[in-house]
C-alpha positions as a printed NumPy array, in Angstrom:
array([[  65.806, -119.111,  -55.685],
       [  66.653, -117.519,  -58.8  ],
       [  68.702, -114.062,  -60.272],
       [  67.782, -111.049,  -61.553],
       [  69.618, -109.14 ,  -64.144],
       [  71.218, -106.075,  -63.852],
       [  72.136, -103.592,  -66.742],
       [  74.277, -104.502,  -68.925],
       [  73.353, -108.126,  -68.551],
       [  74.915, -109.114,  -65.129],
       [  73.379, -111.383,  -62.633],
       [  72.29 , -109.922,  -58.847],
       [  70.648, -112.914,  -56.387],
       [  67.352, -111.848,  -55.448],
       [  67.321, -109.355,  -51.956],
       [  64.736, -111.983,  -50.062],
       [  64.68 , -112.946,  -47.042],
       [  65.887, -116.632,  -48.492],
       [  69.089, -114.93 ,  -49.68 ],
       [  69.773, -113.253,  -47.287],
       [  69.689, -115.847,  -44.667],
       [  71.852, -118.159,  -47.016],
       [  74.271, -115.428,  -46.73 ],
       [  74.433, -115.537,  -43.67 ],
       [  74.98 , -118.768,  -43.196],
       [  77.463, -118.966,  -45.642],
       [  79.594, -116.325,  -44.525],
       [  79.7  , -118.534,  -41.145],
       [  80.589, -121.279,  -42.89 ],
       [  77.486, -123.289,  -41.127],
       [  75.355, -126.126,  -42.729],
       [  71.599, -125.581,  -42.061],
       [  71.539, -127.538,  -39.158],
       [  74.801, -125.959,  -36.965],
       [  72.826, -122.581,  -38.566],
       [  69.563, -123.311,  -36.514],
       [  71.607, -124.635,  -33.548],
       [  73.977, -121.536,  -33.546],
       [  70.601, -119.471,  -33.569],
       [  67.999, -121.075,  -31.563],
       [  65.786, -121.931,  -34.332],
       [  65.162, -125.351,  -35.602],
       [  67.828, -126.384,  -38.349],
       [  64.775, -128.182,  -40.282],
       [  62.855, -124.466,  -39.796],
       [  65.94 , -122.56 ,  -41.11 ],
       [  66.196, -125.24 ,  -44.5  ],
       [  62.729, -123.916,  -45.191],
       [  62.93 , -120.154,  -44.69 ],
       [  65.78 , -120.314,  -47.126],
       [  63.396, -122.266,  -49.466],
       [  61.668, -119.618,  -49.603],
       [  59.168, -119.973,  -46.412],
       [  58.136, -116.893,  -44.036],
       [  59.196, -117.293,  -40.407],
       [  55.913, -117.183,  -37.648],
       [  57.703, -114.192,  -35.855],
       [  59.586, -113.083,  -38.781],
       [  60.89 , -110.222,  -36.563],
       [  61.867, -112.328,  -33.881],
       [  63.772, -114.569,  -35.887],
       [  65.83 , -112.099,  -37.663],
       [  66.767, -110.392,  -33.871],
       [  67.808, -114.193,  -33.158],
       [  70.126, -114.197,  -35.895],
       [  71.417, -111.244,  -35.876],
       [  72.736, -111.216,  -32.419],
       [  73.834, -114.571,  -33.324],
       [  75.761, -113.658,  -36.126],
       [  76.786, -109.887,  -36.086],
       [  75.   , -109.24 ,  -39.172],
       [  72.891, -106.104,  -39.465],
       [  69.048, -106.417,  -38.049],
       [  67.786, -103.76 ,  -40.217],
       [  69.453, -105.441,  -43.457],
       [  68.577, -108.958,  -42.311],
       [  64.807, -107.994,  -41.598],
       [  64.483, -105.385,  -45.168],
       [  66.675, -106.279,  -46.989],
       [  67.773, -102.525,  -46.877],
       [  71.347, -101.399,  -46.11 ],
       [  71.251,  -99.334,  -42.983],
       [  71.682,  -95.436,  -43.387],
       [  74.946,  -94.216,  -41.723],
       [  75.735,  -90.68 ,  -40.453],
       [  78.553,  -88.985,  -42.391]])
């Protein structure tokens, strides 16, 4: 996993799936494994996604986490922040 770099020379993480998973989990304060366990998924499966490794089900998985973790589906899944009416 590596940055980008923004104007005027600041670093962003990359939006990928891999980020944004470790996000997750670090907001939660979880290790990999208590990650997988809190989510259904296999603690050695969730190491890997955030390795960089595509879930089989990709969709599936992110609706797992997300109503696991309260984070937003749309986000998790894109990587886009959802659109909210005004």
């Amino acid at each position: 996993m590596s940055a980008e770099t923004a104007p005027g020379g600041a670093w962003v993480p990359e939006n990928t799936f891999a980020m944004r998973l470790a996000m997750v989990r670090a907001r939660q304060k979880w290790n990999c494994a208590k990650a997988g366990e809190a989510c259904g998924i296999d603690g050695e499966s969730w190491r890997l996604y955030e390795r960089g490794r595509r879930p089989f089900g990709y969709e599936d998985v992110c609706r797992k986490i997300a109503d696991a973790t309260g984070c937003d589906f749309v986000w998790l899944l894109t990587g886009q922040m959802p659109v909210t009416d005004r």
